[in-house]
C-alpha positions in Angstrom: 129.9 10.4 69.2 129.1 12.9 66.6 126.0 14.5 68.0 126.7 17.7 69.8 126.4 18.9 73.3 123.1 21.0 72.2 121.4 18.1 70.8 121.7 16.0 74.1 121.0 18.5 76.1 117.6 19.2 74.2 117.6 14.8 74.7 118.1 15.1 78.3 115.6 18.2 79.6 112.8 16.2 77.5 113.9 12.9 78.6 111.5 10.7 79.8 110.9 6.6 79.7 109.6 6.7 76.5 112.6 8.5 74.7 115.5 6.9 77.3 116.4 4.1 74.9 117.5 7.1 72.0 120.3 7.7 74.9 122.5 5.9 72.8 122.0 8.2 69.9 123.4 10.7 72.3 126.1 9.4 74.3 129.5 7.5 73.7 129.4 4.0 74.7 132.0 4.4 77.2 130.1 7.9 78.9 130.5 8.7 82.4 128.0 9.6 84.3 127.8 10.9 87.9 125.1 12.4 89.7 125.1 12.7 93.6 124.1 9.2 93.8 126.0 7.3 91.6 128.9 7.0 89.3 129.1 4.5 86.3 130.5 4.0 82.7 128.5 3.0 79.9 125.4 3.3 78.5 123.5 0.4 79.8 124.7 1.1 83.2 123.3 4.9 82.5 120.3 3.4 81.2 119.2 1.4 84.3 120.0 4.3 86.5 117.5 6.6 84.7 114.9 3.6 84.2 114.6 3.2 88.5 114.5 6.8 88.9 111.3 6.8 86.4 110.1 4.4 88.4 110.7 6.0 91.7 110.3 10.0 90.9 107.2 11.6 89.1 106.8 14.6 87.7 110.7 14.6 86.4 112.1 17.8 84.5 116.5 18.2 84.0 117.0 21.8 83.1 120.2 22.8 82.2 122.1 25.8 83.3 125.6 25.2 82.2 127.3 23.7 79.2 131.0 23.3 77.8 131.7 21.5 74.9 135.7 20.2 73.6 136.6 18.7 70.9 136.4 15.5 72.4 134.1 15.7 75.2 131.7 18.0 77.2 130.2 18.9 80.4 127.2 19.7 81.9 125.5 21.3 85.1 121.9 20.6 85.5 118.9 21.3 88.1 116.9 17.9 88.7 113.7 18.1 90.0 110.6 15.8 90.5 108.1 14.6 93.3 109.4 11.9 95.7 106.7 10.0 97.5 104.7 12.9 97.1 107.2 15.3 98.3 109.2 17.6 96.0 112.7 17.2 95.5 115.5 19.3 93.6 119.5 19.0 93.1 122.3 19.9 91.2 124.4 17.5 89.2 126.9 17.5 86.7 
């Protein structure tokens, strides 16, 4: 991966269905991610997790409030929020 941390996290708080198939611009292909809900490697598997939340969340914003880059990797804390069945819903992930 040779984008930096900066430049996905500018991907991820404007994320939205339209712009989720640049993820792999962004990410290795071998990424982790884990939220509270789930916990998978690669970028499809990412991919479909993001596409069913679109489909089940409106109103979705990721802000960022952490960040820590290596020379290999990096890490992220984020706030999620977005309205759920009509209700509004926040967490924290990282």
């Amino acid at each position: 991966m040779s984008v930096d941390l900066n430049e996905y996290i500018k991907f991820l708080e404007k994320l939205s269905p339209e712009t989720l198939d640049e993820i792999s611009i962004y990410v290795a292909p071998n990424i982790r991610f884990k939220d509270p809900f789930n916990d998978v490697e690669g970028i499809e598997e990412m991919k479909m997790i993001f596409s069913h939340m679109f489909e089940e969340i409106k109103d979705i914003s990721f802000k960022v409030t952490k960040s820590f880059a290596g020379d290999s990797s990096g890490c992220i804390e984020w706030t999620f929020s977005g309205k759920l069945r009509g209700n509004p819903w926040m967490f924290n992930g990282t």
